[in-house]
MARTORDO-651196 format. One record per residue (C-alpha): z, x, y. Coordinates in Angstrom, 2 decimals. Layout:
# MARTORDO-651196
{w Z, u X, v Y}
...
***
This chain:
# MARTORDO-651196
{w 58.94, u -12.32, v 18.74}
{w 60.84, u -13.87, v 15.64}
{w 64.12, u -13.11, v 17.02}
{w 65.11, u -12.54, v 20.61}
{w 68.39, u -11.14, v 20.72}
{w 70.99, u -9.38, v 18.83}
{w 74.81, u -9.11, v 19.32}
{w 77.01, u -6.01, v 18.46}
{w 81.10, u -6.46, v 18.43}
{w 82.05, u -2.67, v 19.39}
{w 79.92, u 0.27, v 19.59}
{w 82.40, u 3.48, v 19.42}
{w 82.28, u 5.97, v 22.30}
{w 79.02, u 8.11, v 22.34}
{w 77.93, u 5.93, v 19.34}
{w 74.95, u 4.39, v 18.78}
{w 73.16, u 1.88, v 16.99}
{w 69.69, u 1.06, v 15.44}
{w 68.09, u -2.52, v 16.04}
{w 64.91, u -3.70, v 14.96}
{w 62.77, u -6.48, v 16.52}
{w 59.87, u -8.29, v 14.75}
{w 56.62, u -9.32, v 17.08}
{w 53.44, u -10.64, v 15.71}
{w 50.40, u -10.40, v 17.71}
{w 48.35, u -13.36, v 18.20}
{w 45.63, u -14.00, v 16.23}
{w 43.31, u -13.84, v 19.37}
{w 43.88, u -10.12, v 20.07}
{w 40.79, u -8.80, v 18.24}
{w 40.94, u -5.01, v 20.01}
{w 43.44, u -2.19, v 20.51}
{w 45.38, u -3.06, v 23.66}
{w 49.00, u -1.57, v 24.98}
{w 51.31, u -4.06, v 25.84}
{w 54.95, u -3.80, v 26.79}
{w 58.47, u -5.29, v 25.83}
{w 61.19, u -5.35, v 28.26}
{w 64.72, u -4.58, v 26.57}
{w 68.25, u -6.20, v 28.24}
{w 71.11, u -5.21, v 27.62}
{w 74.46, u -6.47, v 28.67}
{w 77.96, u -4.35, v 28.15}
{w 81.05, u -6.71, v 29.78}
{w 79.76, u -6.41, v 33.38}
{w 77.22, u -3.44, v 33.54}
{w 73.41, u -4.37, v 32.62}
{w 70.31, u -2.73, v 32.29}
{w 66.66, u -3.45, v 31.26}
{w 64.23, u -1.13, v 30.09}
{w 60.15, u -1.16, v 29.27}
{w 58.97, u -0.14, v 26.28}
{w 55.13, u -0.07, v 25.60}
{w 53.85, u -1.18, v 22.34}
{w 50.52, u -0.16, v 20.96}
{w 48.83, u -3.03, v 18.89}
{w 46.40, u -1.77, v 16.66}
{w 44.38, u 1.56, v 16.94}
{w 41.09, u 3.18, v 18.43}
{w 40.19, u 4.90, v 14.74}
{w 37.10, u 6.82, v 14.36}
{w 36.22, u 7.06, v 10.56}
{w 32.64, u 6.79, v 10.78}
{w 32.30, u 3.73, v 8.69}
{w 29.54, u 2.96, v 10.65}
{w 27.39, u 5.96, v 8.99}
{w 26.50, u 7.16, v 12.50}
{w 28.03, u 8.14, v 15.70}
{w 27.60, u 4.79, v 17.87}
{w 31.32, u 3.76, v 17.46}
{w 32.33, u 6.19, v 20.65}
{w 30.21, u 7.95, v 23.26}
{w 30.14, u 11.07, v 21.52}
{w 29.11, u 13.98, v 23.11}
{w 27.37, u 16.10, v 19.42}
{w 24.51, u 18.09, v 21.69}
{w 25.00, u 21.25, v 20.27}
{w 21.61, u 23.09, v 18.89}
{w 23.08, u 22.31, v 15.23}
{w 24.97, u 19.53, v 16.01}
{w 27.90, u 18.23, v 13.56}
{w 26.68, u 15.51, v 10.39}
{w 27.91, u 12.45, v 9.09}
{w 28.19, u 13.23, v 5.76}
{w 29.47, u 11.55, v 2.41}
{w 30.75, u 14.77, v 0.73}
{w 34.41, u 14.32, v -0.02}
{w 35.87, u 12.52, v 2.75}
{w 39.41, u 12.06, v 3.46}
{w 38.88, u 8.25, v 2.93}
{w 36.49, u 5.67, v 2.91}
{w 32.65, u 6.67, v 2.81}
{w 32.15, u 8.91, v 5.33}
{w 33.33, u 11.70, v 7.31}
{w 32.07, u 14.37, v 9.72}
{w 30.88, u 17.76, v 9.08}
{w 30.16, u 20.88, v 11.48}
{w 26.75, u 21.88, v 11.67}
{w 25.31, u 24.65, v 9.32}
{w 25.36, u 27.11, v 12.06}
{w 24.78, u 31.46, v 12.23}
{w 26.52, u 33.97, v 12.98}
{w 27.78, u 34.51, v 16.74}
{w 27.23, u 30.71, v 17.26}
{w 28.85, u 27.58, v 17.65}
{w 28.93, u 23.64, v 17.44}
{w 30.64, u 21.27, v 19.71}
{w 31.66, u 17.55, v 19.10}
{w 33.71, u 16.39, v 21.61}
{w 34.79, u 12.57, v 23.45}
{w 36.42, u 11.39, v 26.54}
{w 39.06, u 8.30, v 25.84}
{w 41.30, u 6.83, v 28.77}
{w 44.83, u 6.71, v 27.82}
{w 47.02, u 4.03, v 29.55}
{w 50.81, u 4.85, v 27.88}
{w 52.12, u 8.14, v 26.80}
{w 50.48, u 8.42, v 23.36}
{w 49.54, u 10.66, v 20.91}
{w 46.05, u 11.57, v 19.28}
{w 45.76, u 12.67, v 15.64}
{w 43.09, u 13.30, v 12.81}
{w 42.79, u 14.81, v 9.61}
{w 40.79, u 18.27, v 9.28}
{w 39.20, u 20.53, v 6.58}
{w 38.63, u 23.76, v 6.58}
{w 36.27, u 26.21, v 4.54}
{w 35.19, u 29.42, v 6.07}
{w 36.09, u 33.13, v 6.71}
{w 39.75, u 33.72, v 7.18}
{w 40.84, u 34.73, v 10.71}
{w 37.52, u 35.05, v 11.85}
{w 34.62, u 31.58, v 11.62}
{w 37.35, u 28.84, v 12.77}
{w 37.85, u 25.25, v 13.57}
{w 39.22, u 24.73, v 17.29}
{w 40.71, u 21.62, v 18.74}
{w 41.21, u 21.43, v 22.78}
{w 42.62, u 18.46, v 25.13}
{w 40.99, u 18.94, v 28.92}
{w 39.99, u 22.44, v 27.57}
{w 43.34, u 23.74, v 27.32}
{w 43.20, u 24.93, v 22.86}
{w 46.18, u 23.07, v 20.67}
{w 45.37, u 24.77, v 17.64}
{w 42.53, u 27.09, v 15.19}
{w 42.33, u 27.05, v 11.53}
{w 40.37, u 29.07, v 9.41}
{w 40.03, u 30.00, v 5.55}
{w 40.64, u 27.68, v 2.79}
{w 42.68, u 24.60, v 4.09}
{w 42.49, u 21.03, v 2.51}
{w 42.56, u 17.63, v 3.90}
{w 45.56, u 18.28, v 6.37}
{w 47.00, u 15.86, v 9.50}
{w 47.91, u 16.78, v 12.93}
{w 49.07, u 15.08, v 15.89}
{w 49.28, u 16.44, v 19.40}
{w 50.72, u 14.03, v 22.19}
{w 48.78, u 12.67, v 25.26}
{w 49.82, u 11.81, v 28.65}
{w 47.89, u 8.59, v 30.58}
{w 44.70, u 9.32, v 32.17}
{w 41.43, u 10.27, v 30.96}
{w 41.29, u 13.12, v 28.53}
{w 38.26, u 14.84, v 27.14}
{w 39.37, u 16.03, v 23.03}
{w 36.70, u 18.67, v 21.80}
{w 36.45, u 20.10, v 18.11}
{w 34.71, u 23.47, v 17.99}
{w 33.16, u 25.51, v 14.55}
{w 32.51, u 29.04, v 15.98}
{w 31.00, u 31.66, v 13.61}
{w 31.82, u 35.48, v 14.44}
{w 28.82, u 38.07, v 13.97}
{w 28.81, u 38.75, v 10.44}
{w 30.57, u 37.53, v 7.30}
{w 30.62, u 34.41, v 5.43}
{w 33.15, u 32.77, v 2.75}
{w 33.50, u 29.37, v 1.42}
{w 31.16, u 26.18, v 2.36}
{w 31.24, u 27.58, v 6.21}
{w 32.01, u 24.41, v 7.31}
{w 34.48, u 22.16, v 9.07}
{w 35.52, u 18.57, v 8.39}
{w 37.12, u 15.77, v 10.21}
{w 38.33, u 12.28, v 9.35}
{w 39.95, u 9.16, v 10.55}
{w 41.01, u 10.36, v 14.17}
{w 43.37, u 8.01, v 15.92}
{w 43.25, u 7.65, v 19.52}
{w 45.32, u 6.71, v 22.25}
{w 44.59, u 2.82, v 23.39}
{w 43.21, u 2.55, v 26.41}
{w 43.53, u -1.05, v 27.25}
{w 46.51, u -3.13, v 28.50}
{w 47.18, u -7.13, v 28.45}
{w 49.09, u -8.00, v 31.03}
{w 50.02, u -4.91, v 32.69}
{w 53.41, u -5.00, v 34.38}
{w 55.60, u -2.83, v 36.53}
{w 59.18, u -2.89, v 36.49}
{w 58.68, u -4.32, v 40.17}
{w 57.86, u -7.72, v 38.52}
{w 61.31, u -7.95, v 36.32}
{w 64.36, u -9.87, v 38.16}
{w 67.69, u -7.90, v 37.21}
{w 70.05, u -10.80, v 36.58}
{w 72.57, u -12.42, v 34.45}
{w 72.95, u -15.47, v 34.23}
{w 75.03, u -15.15, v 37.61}
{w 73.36, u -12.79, v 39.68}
{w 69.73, u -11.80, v 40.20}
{w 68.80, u -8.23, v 42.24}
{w 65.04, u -7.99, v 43.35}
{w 62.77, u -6.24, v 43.52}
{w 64.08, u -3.35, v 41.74}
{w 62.94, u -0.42, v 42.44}
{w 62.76, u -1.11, v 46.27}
{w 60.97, u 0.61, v 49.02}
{w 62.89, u -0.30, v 51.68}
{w 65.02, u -4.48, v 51.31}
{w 67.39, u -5.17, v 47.98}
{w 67.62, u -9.18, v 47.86}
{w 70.89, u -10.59, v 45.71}
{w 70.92, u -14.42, v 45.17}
{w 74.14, u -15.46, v 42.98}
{w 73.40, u -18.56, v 41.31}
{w 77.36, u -20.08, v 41.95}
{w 76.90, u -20.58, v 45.89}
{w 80.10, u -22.59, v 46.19}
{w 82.22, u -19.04, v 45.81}
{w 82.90, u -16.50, v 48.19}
{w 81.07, u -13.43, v 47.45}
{w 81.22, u -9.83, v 48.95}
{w 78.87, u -6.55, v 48.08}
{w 79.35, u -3.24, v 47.56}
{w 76.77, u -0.31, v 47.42}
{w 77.67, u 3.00, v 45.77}
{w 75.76, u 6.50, v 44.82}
{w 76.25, u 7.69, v 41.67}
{w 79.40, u 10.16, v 42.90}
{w 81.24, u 7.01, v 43.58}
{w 80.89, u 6.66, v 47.66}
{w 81.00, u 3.58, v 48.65}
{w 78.05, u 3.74, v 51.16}
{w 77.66, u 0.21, v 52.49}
{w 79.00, u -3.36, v 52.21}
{w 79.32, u -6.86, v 53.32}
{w 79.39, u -10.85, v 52.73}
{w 76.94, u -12.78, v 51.38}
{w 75.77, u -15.88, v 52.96}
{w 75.27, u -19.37, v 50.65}
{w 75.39, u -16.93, v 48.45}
{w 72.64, u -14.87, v 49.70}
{w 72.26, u -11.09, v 51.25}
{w 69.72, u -8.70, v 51.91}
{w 70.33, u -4.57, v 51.43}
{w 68.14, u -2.92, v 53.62}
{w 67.92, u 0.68, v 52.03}
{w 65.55, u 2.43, v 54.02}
{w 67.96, u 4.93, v 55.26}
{w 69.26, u 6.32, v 51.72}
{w 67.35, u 8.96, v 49.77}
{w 65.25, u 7.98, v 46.68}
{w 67.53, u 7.58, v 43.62}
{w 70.00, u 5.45, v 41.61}
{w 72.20, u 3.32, v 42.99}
{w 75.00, u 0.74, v 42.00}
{w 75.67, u -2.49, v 43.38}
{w 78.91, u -4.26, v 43.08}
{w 79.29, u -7.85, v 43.67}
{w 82.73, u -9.88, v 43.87}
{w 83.87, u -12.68, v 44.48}
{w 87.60, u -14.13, v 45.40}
{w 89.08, u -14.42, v 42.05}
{w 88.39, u -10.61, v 41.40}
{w 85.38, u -10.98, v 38.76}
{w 83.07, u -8.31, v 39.41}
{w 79.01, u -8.58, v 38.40}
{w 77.42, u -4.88, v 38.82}
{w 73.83, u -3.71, v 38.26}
{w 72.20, u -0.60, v 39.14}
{w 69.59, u -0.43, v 41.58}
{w 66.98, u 2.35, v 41.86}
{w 65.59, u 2.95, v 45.71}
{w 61.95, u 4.20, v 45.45}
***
C-alpha cells in the first residue's frame, strides 16, 4: 500500500467523502486470489474498522487456448458448442453453440467456487429466430436472462454470492423456423475468484487506539479491554444501542474482562473512562 492513511478536517453532517488507496500486488502472486483490506477509522473518540475484500486479477475464459482445457467444462451435449475463430469479441477465439435442429438443444455449462460476494459476466451474441430459438443463461438452475433475434456483441453481469455455483448457457431451437446464422456466441467470461491468501475473520483484528484495545470482537461469550496507560484509574461502561447502560465496573492494572453471555446477539457500545473525564468508546458486536 503506497499510502496508509488519510486525514479529513470536517466532514458536514450526513456528508460524505471519497478516498482512494493505491496497493500493488507482489510480483509473486501469479493467480487470481481474494484478499482483504481492513479500513480504520477514527472520529474524536468513536472508532470503527471494517473488511473489505479485494479481488486481484481475474478467472477469464477467452479461449485463447483454442480448446476447452482452461476450465472443467461440462460441453456433452449431442452437438456440443465449438471453438470457433469467426468474429470474436476479442482476441482469436470465441465459442459458438452447436449447429443444432429443431426441438433441440445444446448445453455448455461450469461449476466455479466463489469465496467473496462477486459478480460473473461475459459478452454474448445472438443470431436466430426472434422470440422463439434463444440463448439462456442460468446460475444453480434458477434462468437470469434469454435473448433471441439479431443482437451484437453485448455485456452482462449478474452478481454471485460465496459458495459453489454451477453457470449454464443454453441454445434451444423450437420446432420449426429458422432466421439468421442460428447460432449463439460467447466471449471473455469473467468469473468470480475462488481463492484467498491469507484468509481472515474479523475475530483476528484488535479494536484499539493507540490507548485502548477490545478483543476479540465479535465475542461468543468474554470481551477483554487492556488500556495501554495502566498508571490511571479506569472504569467501564456497557450500553445497547437504546442507550441502557446494562453493566459496569473497574478495571484492574488496567485490565477487565466483560463476560457477555447473558445479552442477546447484537451491537453493543463500550465506554471506558478514566479520572480526568476522557472517555475512549468502541463498539462491540456479541455473536
Amino acid at each position: 500500500m503506497h499510502s496508509d492513511s488519510i486525514h479529513f478536517d470536517n466532514i458536514e453532517t450526513n456528508g460524505s467523502v471519497t478516498v482512494s488507496f493505491q496497493v500493488t500486488a507482489s510480483d509473486s502472486v501469479d493467480e487470481p486470489i481474494t484478499t482483504f483490506l481492513k479500513a480504520a477509522y477514527w472520529v474524536n473518540f468513536y472508532h470503527d474498522i471494517t473488511v473489505f475484500p479485494i479481488k486481484i486479477g481475474d478467472i477469464v475464459e477467452d479461449w485463447a487456448t483454442g480448446d476447452f482445457t482452461n476450465l472443467n467444462w461440462q460441453n456433452t451435449s449431442s452437438i456440443p458448442w465449438q471453438i470457433t475463430t469467426q468474429a470474436p469479441y476479442s482476441g482469436a477465439y470465441c465459442v459458438k453453440s452447436g449447429q443444432i435442429g429443431h426441438s433441440a438443444s445444446t448445453v455448455l455449462k461450469v461449476s466455479i467456487e466463489s469465496t467473496v460476494n462477486d459478480s460473473i459476466s461475459f459478452y454474448y451474441k445472438v443470431s436466430s429466430e426472434k422470440d422463439y430459438d434463444k440463448l439462456s443463461f442460468r446460475i444453480d438452475g434458477s434462468s437470469k436472462g434469454a435473448w433471441s433475434g439479431n443482437i451484437p456483441w453485448t455485456y452482462i453481469s449478474f452478481p454471485v454470492g460465496p459458495g459453489t455455483h454451477t453457470y449454464t448457457w443454453t441454445y434451444t431451437k423450437d420446432s420449426y423456423g429458422t432466421s439468421g446464422s442460428d447460432c449463439a456466441y460467447l466471449d471473455e467470461i469473467s468469473f468470480p475468484c475462488g481463492d484467498i491468501q491469507h484468509p481472515v475473520s474479523i475475530d483476528d483484528y484488535v479494536q484499539h487506539t493507540n490507548i485502548m484495545q477490545v478483543w476479540p470482537n465479535p465475542a461468543a461469550d468474554v470481551f477483554h479491554i487492556q488500556m495501554n496507560d495502566e498508571g490511571q484509574e479506569y472504569t467501564y461502561q456497557l450500553y445497547n444501542l437504546a442507550g441502557q447502560l446494562l453493566r459496569g465496573g473497574r478495571l484492574e492494572a488496567g485490565f477487565a474482562d466483560i463476560d457477555v453471555r447473558g445479552y442477546a446477539s447484537g451491537t453493543y457500545i463500550l465506554k471506558v473512562e478514566n479520572r480526568g473525564h476522557e472517555v475512549q468508546t468502541a463498539k462491540v458486536v456479541k455473536r
